[in-house]
mmCIF file of the N, C-alpha and C atoms, coordinates in Angstrom:
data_MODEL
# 
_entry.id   MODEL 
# 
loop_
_atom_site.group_PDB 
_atom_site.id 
_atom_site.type_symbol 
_atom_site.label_atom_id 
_atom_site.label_alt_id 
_atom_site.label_comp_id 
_atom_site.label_asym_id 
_atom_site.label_entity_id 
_atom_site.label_seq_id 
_atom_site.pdbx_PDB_ins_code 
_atom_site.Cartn_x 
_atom_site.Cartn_y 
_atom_site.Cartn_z 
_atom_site.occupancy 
_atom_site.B_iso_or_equiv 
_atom_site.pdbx_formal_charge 
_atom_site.auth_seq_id 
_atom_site.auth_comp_id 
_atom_site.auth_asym_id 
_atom_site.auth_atom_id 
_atom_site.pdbx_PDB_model_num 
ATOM 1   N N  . UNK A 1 1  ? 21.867 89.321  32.094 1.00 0.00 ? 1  UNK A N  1 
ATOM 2   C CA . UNK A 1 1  ? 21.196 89.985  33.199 1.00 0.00 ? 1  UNK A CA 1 
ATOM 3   C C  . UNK A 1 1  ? 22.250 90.523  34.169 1.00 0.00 ? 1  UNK A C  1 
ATOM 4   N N  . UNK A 1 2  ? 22.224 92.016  34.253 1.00 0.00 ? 2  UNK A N  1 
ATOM 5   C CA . UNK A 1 2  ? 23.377 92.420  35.803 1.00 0.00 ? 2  UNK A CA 1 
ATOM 6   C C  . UNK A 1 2  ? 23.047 92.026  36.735 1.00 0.00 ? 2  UNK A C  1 
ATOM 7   N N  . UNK A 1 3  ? 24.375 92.210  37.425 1.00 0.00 ? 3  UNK A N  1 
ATOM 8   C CA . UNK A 1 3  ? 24.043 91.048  38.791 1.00 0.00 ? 3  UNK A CA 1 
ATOM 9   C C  . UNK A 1 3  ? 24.676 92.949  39.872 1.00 0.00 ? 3  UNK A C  1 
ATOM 10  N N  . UNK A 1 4  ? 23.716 92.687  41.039 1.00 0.00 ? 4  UNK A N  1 
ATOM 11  C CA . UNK A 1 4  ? 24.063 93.429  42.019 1.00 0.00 ? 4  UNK A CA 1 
ATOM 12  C C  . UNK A 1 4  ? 25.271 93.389  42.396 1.00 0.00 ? 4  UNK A C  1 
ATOM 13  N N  . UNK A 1 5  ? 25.769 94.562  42.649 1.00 0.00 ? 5  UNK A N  1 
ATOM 14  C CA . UNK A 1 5  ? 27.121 94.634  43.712 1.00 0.00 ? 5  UNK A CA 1 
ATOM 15  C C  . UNK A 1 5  ? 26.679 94.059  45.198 1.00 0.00 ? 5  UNK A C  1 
ATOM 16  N N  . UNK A 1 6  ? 25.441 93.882  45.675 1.00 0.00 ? 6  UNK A N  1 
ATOM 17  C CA . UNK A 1 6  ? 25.484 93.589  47.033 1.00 0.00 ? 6  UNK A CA 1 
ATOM 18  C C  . UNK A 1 6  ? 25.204 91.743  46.681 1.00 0.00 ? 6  UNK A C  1 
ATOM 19  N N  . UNK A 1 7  ? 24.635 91.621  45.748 1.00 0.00 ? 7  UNK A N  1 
ATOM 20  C CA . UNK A 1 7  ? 24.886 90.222  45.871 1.00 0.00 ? 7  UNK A CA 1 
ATOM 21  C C  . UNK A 1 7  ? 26.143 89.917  45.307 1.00 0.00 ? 7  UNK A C  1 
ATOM 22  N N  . UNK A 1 8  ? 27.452 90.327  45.140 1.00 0.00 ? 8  UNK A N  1 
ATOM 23  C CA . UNK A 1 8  ? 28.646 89.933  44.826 1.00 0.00 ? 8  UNK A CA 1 
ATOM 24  C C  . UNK A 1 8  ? 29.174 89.515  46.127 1.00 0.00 ? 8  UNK A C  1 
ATOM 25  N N  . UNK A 1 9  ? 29.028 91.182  46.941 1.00 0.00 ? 9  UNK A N  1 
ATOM 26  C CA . UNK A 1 9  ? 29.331 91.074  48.039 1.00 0.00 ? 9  UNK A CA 1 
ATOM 27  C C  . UNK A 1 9  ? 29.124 90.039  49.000 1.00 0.00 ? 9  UNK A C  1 
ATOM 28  N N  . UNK A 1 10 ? 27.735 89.753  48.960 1.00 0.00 ? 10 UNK A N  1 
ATOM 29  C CA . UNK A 1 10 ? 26.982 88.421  49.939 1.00 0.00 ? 10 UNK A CA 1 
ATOM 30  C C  . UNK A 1 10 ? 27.909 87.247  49.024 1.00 0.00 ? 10 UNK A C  1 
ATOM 31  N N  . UNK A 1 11 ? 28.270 86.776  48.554 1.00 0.00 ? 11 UNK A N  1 
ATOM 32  C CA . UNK A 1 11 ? 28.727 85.319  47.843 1.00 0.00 ? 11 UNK A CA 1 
ATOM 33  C C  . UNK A 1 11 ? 30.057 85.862  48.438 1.00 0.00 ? 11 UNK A C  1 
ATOM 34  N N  . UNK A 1 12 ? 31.056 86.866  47.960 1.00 0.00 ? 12 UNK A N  1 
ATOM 35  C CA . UNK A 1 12 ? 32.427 86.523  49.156 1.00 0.00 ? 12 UNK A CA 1 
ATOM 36  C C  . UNK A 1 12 ? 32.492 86.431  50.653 1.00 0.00 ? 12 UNK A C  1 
ATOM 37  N N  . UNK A 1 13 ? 31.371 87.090  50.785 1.00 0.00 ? 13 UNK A N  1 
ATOM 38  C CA . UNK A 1 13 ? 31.423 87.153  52.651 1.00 0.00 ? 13 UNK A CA 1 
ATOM 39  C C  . UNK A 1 13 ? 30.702 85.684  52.906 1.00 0.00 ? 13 UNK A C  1 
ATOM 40  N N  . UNK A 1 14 ? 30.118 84.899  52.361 1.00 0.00 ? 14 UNK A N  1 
ATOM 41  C CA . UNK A 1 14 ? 29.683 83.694  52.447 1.00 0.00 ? 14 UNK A CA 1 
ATOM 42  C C  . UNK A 1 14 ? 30.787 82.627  52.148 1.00 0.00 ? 14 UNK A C  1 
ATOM 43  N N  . UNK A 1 15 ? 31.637 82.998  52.125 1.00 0.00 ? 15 UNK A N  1 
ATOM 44  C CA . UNK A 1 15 ? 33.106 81.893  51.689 1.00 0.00 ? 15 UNK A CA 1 
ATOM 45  C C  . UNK A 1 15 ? 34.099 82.429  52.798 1.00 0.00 ? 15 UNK A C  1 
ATOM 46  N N  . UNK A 1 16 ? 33.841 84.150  52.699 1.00 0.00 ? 16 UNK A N  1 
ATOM 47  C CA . UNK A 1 16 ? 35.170 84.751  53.251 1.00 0.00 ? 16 UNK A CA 1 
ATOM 48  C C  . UNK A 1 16 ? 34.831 85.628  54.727 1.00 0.00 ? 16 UNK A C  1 
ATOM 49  N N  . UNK A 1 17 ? 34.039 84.776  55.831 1.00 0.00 ? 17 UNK A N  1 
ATOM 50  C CA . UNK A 1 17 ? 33.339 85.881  56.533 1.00 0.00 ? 17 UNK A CA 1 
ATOM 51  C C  . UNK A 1 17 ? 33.882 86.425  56.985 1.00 0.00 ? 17 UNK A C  1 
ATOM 52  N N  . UNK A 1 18 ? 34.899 86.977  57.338 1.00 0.00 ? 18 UNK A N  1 
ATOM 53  C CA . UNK A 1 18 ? 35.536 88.301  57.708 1.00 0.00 ? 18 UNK A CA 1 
ATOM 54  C C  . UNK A 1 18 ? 36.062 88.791  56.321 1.00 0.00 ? 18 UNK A C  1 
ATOM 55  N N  . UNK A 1 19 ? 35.992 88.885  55.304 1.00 0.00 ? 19 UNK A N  1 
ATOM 56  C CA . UNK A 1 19 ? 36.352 90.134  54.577 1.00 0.00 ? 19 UNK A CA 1 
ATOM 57  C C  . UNK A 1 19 ? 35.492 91.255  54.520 1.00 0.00 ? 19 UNK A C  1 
ATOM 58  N N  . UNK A 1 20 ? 36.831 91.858  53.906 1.00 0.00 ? 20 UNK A N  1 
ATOM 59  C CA . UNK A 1 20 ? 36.180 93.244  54.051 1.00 0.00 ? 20 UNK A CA 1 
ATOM 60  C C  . UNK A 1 20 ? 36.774 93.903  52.409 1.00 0.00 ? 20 UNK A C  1 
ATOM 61  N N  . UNK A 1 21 ? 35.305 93.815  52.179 1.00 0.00 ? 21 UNK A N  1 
ATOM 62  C CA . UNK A 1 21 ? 34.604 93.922  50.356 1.00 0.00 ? 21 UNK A CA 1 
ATOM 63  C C  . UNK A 1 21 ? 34.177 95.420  49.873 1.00 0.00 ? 21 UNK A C  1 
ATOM 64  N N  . UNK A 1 22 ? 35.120 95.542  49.247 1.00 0.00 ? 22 UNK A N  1 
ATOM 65  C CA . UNK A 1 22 ? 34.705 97.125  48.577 1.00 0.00 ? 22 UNK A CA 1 
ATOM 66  C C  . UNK A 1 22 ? 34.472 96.765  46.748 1.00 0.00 ? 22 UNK A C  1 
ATOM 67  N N  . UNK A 1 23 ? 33.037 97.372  46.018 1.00 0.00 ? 23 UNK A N  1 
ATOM 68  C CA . UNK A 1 23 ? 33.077 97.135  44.849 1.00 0.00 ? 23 UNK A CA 1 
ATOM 69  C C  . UNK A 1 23 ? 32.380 98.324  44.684 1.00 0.00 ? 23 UNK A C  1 
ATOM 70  N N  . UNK A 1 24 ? 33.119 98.262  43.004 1.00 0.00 ? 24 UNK A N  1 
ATOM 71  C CA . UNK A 1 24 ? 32.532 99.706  42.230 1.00 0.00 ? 24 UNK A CA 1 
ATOM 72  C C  . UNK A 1 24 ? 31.962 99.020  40.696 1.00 0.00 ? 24 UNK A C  1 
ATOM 73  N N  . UNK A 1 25 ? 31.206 99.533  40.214 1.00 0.00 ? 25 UNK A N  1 
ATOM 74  C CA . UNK A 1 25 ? 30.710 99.468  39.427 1.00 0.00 ? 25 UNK A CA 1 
ATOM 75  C C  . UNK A 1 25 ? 31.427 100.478 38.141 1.00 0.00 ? 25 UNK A C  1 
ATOM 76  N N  . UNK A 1 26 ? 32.143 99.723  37.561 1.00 0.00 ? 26 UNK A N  1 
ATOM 77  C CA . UNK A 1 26 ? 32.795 100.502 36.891 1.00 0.00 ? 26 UNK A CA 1 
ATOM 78  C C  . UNK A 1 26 ? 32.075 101.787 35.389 1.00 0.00 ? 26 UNK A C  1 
ATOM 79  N N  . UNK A 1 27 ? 30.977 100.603 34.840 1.00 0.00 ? 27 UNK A N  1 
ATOM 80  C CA . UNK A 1 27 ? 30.239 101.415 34.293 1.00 0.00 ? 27 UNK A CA 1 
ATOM 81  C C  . UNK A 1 27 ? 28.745 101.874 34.313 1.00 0.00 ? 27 UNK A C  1 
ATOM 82  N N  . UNK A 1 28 ? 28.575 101.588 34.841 1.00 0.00 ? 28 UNK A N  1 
ATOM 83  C CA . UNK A 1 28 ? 27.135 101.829 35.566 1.00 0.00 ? 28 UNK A CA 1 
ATOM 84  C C  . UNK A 1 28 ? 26.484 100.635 35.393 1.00 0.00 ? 28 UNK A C  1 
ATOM 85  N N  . UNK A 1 29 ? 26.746 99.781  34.409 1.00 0.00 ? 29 UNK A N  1 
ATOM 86  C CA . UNK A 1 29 ? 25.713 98.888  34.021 1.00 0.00 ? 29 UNK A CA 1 
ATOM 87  C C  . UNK A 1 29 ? 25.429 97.335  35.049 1.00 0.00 ? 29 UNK A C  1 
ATOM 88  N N  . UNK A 1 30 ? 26.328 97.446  35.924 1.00 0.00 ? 30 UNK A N  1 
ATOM 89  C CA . UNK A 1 30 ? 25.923 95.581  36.694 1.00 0.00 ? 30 UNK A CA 1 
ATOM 90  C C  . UNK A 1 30 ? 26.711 94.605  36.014 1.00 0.00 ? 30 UNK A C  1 
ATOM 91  N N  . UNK A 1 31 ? 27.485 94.875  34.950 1.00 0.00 ? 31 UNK A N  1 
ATOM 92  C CA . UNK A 1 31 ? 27.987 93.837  34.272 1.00 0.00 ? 31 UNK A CA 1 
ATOM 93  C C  . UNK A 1 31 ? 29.623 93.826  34.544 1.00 0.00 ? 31 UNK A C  1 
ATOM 94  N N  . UNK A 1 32 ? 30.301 94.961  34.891 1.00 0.00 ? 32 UNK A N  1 
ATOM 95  C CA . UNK A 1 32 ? 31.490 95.318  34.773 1.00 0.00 ? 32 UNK A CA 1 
ATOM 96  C C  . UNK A 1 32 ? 31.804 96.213  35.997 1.00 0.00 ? 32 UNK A C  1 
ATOM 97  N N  . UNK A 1 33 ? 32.644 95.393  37.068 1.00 0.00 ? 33 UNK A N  1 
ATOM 98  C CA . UNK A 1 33 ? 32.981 95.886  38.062 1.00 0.00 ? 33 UNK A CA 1 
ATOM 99  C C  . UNK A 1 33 ? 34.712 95.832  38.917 1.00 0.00 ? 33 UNK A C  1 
ATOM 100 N N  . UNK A 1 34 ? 34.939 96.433  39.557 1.00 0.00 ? 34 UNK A N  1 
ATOM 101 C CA . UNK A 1 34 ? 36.581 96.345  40.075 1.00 0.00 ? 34 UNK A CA 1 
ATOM 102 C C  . UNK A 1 34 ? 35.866 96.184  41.871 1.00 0.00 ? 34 UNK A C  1 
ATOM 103 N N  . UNK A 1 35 ? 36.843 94.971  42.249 1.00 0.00 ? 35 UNK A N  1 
ATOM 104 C CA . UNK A 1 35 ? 36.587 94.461  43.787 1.00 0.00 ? 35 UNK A CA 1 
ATOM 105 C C  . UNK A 1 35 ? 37.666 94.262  44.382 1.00 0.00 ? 35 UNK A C  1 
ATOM 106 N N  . UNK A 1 36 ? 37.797 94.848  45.204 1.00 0.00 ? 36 UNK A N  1 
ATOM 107 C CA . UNK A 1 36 ? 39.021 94.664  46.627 1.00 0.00 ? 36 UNK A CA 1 
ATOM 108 C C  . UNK A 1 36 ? 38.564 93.790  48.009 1.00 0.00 ? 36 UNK A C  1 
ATOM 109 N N  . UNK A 1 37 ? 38.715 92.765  47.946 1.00 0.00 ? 37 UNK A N  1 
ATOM 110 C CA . UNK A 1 37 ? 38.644 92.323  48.955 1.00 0.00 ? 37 UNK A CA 1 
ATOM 111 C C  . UNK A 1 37 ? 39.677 91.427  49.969 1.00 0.00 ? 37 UNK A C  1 
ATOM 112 N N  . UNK A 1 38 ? 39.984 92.115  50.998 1.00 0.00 ? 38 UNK A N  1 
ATOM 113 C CA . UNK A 1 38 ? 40.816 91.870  51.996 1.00 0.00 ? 38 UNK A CA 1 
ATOM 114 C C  . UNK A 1 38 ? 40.409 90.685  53.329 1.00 0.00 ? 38 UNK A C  1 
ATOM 115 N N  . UNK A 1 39 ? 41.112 89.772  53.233 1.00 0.00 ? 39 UNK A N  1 
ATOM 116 C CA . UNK A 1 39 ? 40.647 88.288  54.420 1.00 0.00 ? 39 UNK A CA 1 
ATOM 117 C C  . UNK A 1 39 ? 42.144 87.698  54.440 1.00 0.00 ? 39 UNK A C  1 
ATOM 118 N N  . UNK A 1 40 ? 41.591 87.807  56.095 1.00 0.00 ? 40 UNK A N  1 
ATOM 119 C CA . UNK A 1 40 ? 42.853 87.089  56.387 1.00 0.00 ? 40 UNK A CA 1 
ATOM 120 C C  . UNK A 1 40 ? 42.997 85.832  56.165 1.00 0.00 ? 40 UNK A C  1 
ATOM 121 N N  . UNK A 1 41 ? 42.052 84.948  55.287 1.00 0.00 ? 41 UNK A N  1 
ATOM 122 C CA . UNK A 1 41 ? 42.139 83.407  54.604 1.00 0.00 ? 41 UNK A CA 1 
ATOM 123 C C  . UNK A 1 41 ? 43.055 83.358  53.696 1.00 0.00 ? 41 UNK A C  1 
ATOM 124 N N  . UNK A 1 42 ? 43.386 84.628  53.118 1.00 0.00 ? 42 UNK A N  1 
ATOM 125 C CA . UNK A 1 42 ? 44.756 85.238  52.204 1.00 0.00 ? 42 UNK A CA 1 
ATOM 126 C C  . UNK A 1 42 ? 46.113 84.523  52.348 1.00 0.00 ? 42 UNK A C  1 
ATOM 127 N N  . UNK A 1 43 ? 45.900 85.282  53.746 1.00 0.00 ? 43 UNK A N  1 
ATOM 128 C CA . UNK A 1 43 ? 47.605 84.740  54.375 1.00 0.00 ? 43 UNK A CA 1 
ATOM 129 C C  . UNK A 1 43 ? 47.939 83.476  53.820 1.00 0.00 ? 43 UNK A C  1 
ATOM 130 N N  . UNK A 1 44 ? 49.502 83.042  53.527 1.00 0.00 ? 44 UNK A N  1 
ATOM 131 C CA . UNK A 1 44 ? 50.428 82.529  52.619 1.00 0.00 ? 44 UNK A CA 1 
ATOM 132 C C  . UNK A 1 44 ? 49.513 81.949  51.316 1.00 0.00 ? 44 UNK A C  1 
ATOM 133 N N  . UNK A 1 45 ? 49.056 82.724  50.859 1.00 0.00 ? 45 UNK A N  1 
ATOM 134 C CA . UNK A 1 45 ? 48.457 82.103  49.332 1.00 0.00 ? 45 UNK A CA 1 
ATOM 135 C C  . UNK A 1 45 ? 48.829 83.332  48.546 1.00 0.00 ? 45 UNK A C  1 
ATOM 136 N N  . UNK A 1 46 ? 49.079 82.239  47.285 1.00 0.00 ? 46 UNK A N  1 
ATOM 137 C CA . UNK A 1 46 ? 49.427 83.110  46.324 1.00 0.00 ? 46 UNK A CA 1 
ATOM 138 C C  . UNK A 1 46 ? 48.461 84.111  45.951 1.00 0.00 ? 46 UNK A C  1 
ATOM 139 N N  . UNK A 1 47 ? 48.908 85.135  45.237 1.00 0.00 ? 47 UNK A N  1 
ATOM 140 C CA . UNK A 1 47 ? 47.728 85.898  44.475 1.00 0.00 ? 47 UNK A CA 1 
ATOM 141 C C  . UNK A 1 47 ? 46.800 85.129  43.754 1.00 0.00 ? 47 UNK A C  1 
ATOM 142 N N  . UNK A 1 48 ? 47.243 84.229  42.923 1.00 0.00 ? 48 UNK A N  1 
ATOM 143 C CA . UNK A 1 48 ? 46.368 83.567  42.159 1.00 0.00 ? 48 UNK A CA 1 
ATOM 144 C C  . UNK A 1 48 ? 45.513 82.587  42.895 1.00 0.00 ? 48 UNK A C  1 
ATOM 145 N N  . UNK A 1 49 ? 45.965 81.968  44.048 1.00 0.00 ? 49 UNK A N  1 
ATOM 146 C CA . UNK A 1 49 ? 45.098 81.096  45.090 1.00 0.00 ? 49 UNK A CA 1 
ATOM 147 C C  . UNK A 1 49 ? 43.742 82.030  45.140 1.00 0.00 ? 49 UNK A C  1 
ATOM 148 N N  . UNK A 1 50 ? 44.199 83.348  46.224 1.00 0.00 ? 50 UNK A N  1 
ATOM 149 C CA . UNK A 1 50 ? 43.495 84.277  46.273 1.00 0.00 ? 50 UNK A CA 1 
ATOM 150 C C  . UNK A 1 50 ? 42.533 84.414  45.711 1.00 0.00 ? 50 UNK A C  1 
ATOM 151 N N  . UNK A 1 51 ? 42.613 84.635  44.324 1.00 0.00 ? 51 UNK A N  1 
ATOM 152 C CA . UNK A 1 51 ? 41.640 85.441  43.251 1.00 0.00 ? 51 UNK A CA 1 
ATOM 153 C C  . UNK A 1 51 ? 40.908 83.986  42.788 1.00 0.00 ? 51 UNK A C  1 
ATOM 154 N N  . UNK A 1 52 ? 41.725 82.918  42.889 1.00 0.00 ? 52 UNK A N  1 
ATOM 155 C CA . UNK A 1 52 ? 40.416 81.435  42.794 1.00 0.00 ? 52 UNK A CA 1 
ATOM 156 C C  . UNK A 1 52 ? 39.634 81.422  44.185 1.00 0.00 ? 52 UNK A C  1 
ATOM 157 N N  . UNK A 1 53 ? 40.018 81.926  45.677 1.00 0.00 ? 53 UNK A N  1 
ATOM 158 C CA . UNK A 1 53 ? 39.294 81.667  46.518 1.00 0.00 ? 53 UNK A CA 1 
ATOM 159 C C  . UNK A 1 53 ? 37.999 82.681  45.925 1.00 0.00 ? 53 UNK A C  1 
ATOM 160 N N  . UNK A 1 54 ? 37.965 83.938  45.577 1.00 0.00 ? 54 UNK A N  1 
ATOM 161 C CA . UNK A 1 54 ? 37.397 84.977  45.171 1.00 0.00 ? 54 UNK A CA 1 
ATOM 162 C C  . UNK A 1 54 ? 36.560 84.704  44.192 1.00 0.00 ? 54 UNK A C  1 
ATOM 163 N N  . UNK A 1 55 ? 36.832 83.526  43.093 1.00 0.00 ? 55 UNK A N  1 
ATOM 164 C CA . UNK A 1 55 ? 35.994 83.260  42.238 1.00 0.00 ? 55 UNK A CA 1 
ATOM 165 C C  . UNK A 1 55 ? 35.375 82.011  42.277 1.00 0.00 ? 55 UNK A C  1 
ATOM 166 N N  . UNK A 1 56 ? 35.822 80.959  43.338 1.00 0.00 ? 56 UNK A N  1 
ATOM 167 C CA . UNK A 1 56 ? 34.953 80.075  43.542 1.00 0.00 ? 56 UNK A CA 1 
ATOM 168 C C  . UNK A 1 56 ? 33.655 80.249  44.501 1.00 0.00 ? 56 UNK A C  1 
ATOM 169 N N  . UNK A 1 57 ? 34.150 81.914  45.461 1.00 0.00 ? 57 UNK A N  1 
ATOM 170 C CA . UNK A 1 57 ? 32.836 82.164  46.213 1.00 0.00 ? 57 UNK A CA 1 
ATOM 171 C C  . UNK A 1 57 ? 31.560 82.474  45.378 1.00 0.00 ? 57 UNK A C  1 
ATOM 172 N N  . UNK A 1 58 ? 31.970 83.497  44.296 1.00 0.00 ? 58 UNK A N  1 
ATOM 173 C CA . UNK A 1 58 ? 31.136 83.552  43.398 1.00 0.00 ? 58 UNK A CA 1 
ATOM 174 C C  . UNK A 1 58 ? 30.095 82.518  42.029 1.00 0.00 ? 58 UNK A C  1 
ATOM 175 N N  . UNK A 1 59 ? 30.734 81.275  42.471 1.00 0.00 ? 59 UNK A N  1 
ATOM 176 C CA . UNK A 1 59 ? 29.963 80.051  41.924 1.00 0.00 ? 59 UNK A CA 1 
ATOM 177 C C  . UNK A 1 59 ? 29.189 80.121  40.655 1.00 0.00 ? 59 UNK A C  1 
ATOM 178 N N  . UNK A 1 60 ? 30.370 80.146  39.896 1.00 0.00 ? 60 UNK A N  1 
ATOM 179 C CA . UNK A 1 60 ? 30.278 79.721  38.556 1.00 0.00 ? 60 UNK A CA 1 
ATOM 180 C C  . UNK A 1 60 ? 29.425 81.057  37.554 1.00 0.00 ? 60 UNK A C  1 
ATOM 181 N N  . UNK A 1 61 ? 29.376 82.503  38.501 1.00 0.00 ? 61 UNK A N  1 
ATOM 182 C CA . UNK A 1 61 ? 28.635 83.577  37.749 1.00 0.00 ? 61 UNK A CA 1 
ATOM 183 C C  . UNK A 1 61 ? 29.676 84.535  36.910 1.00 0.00 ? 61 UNK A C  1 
ATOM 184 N N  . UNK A 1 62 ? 31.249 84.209  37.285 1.00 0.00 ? 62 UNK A N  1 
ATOM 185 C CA . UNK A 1 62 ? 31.609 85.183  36.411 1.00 0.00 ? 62 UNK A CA 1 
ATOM 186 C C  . UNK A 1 62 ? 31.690 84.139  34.568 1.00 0.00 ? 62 UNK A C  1 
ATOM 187 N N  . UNK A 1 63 ? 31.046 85.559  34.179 1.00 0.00 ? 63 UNK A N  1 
ATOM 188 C CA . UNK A 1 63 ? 31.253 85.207  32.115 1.00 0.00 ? 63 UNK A CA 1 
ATOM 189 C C  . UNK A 1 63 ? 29.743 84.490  32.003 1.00 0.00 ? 63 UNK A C  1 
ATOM 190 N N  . UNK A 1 64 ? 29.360 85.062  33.175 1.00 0.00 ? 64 UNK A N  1 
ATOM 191 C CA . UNK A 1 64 ? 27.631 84.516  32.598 1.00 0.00 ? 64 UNK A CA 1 
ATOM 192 C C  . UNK A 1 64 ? 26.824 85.795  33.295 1.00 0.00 ? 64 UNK A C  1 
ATOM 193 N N  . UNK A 1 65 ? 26.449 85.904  34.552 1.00 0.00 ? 65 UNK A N  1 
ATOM 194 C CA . UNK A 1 65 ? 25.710 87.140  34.794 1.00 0.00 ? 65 UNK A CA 1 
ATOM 195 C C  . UNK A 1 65 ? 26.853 88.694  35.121 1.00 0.00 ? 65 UNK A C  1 
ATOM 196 N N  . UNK A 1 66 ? 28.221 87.799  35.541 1.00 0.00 ? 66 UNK A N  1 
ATOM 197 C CA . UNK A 1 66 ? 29.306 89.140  35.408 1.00 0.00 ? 66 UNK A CA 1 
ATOM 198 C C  . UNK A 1 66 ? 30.162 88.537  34.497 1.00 0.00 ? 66 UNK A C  1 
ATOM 199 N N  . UNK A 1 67 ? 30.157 89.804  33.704 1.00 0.00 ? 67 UNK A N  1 
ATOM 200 C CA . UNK A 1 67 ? 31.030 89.743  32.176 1.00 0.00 ? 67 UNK A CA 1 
ATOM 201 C C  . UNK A 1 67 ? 32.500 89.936  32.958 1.00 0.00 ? 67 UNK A C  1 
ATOM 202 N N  . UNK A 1 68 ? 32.739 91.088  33.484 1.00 0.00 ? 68 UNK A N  1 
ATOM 203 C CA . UNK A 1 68 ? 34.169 91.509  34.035 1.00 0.00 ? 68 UNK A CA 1 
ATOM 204 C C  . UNK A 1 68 ? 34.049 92.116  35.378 1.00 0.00 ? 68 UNK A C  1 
ATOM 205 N N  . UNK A 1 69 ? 35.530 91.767  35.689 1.00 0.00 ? 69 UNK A N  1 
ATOM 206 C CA . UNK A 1 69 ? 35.498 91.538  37.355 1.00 0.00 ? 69 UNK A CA 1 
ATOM 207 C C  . UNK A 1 69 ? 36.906 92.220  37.523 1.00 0.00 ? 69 UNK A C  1 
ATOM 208 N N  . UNK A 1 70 ? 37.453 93.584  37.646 1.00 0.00 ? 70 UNK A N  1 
ATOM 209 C CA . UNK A 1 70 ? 39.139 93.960  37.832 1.00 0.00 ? 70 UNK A CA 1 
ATOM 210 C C  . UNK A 1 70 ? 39.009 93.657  39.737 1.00 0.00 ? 70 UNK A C  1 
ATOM 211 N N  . UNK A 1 71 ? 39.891 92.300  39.862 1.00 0.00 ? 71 UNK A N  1 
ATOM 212 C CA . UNK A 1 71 ? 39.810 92.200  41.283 1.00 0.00 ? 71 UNK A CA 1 
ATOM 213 C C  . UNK A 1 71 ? 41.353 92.320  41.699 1.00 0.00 ? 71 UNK A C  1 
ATOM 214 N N  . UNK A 1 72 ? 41.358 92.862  43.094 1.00 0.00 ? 72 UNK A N  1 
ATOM 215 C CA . UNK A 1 72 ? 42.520 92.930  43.836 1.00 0.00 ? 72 UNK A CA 1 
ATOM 216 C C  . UNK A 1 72 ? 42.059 92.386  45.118 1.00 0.00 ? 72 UNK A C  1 
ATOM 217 N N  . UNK A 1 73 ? 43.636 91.320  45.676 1.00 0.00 ? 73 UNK A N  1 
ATOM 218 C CA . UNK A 1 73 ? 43.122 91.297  47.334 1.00 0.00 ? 73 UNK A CA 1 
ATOM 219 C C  . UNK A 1 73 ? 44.523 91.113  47.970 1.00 0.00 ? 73 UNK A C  1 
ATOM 220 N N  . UNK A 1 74 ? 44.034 91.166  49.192 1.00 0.00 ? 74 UNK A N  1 
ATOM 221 C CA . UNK A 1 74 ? 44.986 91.609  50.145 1.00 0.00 ? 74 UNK A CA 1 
ATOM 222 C C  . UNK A 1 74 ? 45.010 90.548  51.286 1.00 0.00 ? 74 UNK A C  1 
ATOM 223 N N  . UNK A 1 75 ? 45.964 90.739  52.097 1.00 0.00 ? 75 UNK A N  1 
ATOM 224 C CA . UNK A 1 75 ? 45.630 90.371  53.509 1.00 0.00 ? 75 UNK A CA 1 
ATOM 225 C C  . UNK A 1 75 ? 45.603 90.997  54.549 1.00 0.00 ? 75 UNK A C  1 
ATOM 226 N N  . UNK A 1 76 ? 45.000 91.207  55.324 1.00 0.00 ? 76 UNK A N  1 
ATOM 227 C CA . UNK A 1 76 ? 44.907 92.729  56.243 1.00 0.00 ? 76 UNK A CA 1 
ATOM 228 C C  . UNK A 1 76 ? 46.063 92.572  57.241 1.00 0.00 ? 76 UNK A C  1 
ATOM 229 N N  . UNK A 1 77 ? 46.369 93.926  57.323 1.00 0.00 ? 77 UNK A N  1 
ATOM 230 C CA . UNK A 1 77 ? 47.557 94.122  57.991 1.00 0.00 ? 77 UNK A CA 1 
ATOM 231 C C  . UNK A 1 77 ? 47.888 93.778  59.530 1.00 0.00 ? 77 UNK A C  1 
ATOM 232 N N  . UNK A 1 78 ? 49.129 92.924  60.028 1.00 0.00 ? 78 UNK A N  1 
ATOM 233 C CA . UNK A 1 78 ? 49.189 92.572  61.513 1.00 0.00 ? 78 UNK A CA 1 
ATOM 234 C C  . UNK A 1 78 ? 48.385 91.296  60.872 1.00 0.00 ? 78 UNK A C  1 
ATOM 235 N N  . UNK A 1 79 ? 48.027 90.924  59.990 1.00 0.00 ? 79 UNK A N  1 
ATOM 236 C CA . UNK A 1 79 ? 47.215 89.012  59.680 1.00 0.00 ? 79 UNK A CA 1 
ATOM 237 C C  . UNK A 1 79 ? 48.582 88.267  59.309 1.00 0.00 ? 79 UNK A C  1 
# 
C-alpha cells in the first residue's frame, strides 16, 4: 500500500519539530521517494546518526509501506 508524502512528512516533524522537509515522489507511485530534511537535531551527528534519526521517526514503515527512500540531510546553516 503507498504511503503519502504528507504522512512521511508528519512522522519527521513529529521526532524533528523544526525541520524543514522537502519530498518528491520520485515515480509517481507512493512507494519510491527522495527526502531532504534539514534540523538542527543534526548538529555534531554523523550522517549516518542522521539518517537513523530520519528512520526511526518513520517507525518501522520503511521496506513495508515505503519500498525506497533516496534521503539527504543537513543541518541548517548558522545551527
Amino acid at each position: 500500500m503507498p504511503m503519502p508524502a504528507a504522512e512521511i512528512e508528519q512522522l519527521i516533524r513529529a521526532l524533528l519539530p523544526d525541520a524543514k522537509v522537502t519530498i518528491e515522489d520520485l515515480r509517481g507511485d507512493g512507494d519510491h521517494y527522495a527526502a531532504h530534511v534539514v534540523s538542527a537535531a543534526f548538529k555534531g551527528k554523523t550522517r549516518v546518526q542522521q539518517h537513523q534519526m530520519v528512520y526511526q521517526a518513520l517507525k518501522g514503515r520503511m521496506g513495508n509501506e515505503l519500498h525506497a527512500m533516496a534521503l539527504q540531510t543537513s543541518v541548517p546553516p548558522g545551527a
